[in-house]
C-alpha positions as CSV (number, residue, x, y, z in Angstrom):
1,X,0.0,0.0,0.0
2,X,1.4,3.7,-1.3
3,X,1.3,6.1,1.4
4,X,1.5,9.8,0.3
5,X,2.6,12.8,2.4
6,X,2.3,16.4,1.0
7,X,4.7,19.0,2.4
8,X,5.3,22.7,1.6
9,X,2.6,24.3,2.1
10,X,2.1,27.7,4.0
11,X,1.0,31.8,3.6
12,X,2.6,33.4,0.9
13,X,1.9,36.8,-0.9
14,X,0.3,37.1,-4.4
15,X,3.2,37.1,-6.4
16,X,5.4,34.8,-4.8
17,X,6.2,31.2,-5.0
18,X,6.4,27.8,-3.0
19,X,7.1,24.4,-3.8
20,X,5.4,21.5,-2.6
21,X,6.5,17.8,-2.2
22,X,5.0,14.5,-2.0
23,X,6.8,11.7,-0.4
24,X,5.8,8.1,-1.2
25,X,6.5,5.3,1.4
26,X,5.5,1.8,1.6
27,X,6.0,1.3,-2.2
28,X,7.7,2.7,-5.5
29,X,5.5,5.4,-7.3
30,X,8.5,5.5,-9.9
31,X,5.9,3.4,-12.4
32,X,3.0,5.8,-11.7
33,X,1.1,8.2,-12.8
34,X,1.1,11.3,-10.7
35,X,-0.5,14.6,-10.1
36,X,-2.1,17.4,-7.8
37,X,-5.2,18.5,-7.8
38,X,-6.7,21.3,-5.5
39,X,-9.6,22.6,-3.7
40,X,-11.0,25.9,-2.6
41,X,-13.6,25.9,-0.3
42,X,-16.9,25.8,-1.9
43,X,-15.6,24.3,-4.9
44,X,-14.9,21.1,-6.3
45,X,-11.7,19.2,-6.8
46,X,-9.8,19.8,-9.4
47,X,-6.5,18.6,-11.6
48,X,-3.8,21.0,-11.2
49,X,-0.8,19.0,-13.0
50,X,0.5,15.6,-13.7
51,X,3.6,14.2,-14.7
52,X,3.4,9.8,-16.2
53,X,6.1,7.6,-15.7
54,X,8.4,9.0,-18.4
55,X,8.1,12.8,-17.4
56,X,5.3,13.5,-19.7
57,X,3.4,16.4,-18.3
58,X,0.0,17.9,-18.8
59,X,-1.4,21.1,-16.8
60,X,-4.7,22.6,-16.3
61,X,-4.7,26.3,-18.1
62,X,-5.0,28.5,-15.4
63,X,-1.7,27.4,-14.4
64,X,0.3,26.9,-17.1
65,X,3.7,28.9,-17.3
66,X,3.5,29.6,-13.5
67,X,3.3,26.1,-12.3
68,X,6.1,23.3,-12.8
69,X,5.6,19.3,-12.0
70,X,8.5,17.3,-11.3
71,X,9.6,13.8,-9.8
72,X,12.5,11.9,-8.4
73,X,11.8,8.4,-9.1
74,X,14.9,7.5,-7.0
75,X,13.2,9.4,-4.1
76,X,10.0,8.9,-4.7
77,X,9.2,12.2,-4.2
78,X,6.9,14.7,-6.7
79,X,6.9,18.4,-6.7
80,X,4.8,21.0,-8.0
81,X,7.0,24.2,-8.3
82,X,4.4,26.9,-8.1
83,X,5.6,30.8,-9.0
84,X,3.0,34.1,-9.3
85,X,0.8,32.9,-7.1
86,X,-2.5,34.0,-7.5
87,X,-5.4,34.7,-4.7
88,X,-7.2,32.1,-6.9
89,X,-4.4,29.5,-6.2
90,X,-5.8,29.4,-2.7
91,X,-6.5,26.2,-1.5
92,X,-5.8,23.0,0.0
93,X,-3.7,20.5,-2.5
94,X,-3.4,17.1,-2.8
95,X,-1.0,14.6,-4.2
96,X,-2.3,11.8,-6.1
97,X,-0.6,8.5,-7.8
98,X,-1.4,5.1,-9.0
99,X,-3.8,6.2,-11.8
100,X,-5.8,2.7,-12.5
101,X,-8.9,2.3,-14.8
102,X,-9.8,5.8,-14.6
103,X,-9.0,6.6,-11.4
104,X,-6.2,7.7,-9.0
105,X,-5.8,5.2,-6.4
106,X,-3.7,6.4,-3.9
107,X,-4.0,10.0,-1.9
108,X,-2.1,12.1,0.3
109,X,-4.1,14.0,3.5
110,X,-3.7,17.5,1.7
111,X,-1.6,20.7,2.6
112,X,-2.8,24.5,2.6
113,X,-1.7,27.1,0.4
114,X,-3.1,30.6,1.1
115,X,-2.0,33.5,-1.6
116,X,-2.9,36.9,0.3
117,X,-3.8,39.7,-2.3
Protein backbone atom coordinates (compact mmCIF):
# COMPACT_ATOMS: atom_id res chain seq x y z
CA UNK A 1 0.00 0.00 0.00
CA UNK A 2 1.43 3.71 -1.30
CA UNK A 3 1.26 6.10 1.42
CA UNK A 4 1.48 9.81 0.33
CA UNK A 5 2.58 12.85 2.43
CA UNK A 6 2.30 16.42 1.02
CA UNK A 7 4.66 19.03 2.42
CA UNK A 8 5.30 22.70 1.62
CA UNK A 9 2.64 24.27 2.15
CA UNK A 10 2.07 27.70 4.00
CA UNK A 11 0.97 31.82 3.60
CA UNK A 12 2.59 33.43 0.86
CA UNK A 13 1.86 36.78 -0.93
CA UNK A 14 0.29 37.09 -4.44
CA UNK A 15 3.20 37.09 -6.40
CA UNK A 16 5.42 34.81 -4.85
CA UNK A 17 6.16 31.18 -5.03
CA UNK A 18 6.36 27.79 -2.96
CA UNK A 19 7.14 24.38 -3.79
CA UNK A 20 5.40 21.49 -2.61
CA UNK A 21 6.48 17.81 -2.23
CA UNK A 22 4.99 14.49 -2.03
CA UNK A 23 6.77 11.75 -0.43
CA UNK A 24 5.84 8.06 -1.24
CA UNK A 25 6.51 5.26 1.40
CA UNK A 26 5.51 1.79 1.55
CA UNK A 27 6.03 1.31 -2.19
CA UNK A 28 7.65 2.67 -5.48
CA UNK A 29 5.54 5.38 -7.31
CA UNK A 30 8.53 5.52 -9.87
CA UNK A 31 5.90 3.42 -12.41
CA UNK A 32 3.00 5.77 -11.70
CA UNK A 33 1.10 8.21 -12.83
CA UNK A 34 1.13 11.29 -10.67
CA UNK A 35 -0.47 14.56 -10.13
CA UNK A 36 -2.06 17.40 -7.81
CA UNK A 37 -5.15 18.47 -7.76
CA UNK A 38 -6.71 21.25 -5.49
CA UNK A 39 -9.62 22.64 -3.74
CA UNK A 40 -10.97 25.91 -2.62
CA UNK A 41 -13.56 25.89 -0.29
CA UNK A 42 -16.87 25.83 -1.91
CA UNK A 43 -15.58 24.27 -4.94
CA UNK A 44 -14.93 21.08 -6.31
CA UNK A 45 -11.66 19.17 -6.80
CA UNK A 46 -9.85 19.83 -9.41
CA UNK A 47 -6.52 18.58 -11.64
CA UNK A 48 -3.84 21.02 -11.19
CA UNK A 49 -0.83 19.02 -13.02
CA UNK A 50 0.46 15.56 -13.68
CA UNK A 51 3.56 14.25 -14.70
CA UNK A 52 3.41 9.81 -16.19
CA UNK A 53 6.13 7.62 -15.67
CA UNK A 54 8.40 8.99 -18.43
CA UNK A 55 8.09 12.79 -17.35
CA UNK A 56 5.31 13.48 -19.72
CA UNK A 57 3.39 16.38 -18.25
CA UNK A 58 0.00 17.89 -18.81
CA UNK A 59 -1.35 21.11 -16.80
CA UNK A 60 -4.73 22.58 -16.35
CA UNK A 61 -4.66 26.31 -18.08
CA UNK A 62 -5.04 28.53 -15.40
CA UNK A 63 -1.69 27.44 -14.43
CA UNK A 64 0.31 26.93 -17.15
CA UNK A 65 3.66 28.90 -17.27
CA UNK A 66 3.45 29.58 -13.51
CA UNK A 67 3.34 26.10 -12.27
CA UNK A 68 6.14 23.31 -12.77
CA UNK A 69 5.63 19.33 -12.02
CA UNK A 70 8.53 17.30 -11.27
CA UNK A 71 9.59 13.76 -9.76
CA UNK A 72 12.46 11.86 -8.40
CA UNK A 73 11.82 8.39 -9.13
CA UNK A 74 14.91 7.50 -7.04
CA UNK A 75 13.22 9.42 -4.10
CA UNK A 76 9.96 8.90 -4.67
CA UNK A 77 9.23 12.21 -4.15
CA UNK A 78 6.95 14.69 -6.69
CA UNK A 79 6.95 18.41 -6.75
CA UNK A 80 4.80 21.02 -7.99
CA UNK A 81 6.98 24.24 -8.34
CA UNK A 82 4.41 26.94 -8.07
CA UNK A 83 5.56 30.78 -8.96
CA UNK A 84 2.98 34.10 -9.25
CA UNK A 85 0.78 32.87 -7.07
CA UNK A 86 -2.54 34.03 -7.49
CA UNK A 87 -5.41 34.72 -4.70
CA UNK A 88 -7.16 32.14 -6.86
CA UNK A 89 -4.40 29.48 -6.18
CA UNK A 90 -5.82 29.37 -2.71
CA UNK A 91 -6.49 26.23 -1.55
CA UNK A 92 -5.85 22.98 0.03
CA UNK A 93 -3.70 20.47 -2.55
CA UNK A 94 -3.41 17.10 -2.83
CA UNK A 95 -1.01 14.60 -4.16
CA UNK A 96 -2.34 11.82 -6.12
CA UNK A 97 -0.64 8.47 -7.75
CA UNK A 98 -1.44 5.10 -8.96
CA UNK A 99 -3.81 6.15 -11.78
CA UNK A 100 -5.83 2.68 -12.46
CA UNK A 101 -8.89 2.33 -14.84
CA UNK A 102 -9.85 5.76 -14.60
CA UNK A 103 -8.97 6.59 -11.41
CA UNK A 104 -6.21 7.70 -9.03
CA UNK A 105 -5.79 5.16 -6.35
CA UNK A 106 -3.75 6.40 -3.85
CA UNK A 107 -4.00 10.00 -1.88
CA UNK A 108 -2.15 12.07 0.34
CA UNK A 109 -4.10 14.02 3.50
CA UNK A 110 -3.67 17.52 1.68
CA UNK A 111 -1.58 20.67 2.59
CA UNK A 112 -2.82 24.53 2.60
CA UNK A 113 -1.65 27.07 0.37
CA UNK A 114 -3.08 30.63 1.14
CA UNK A 115 -2.04 33.54 -1.63
CA UNK A 116 -2.87 36.90 0.32
CA UNK A 117 -3.81 39.66 -2.28
Amino acid sequence: QVQLVESGGGLVQAGGSLRLSCAASGGTSSGYNMAWFRQAPGKAREFVAGINWSGSTDYTDSVKGRFTISRDNDKNTVALQMNSLKSEDTAVYYCAGGWTSGVFLYWGQGTQVTVSS
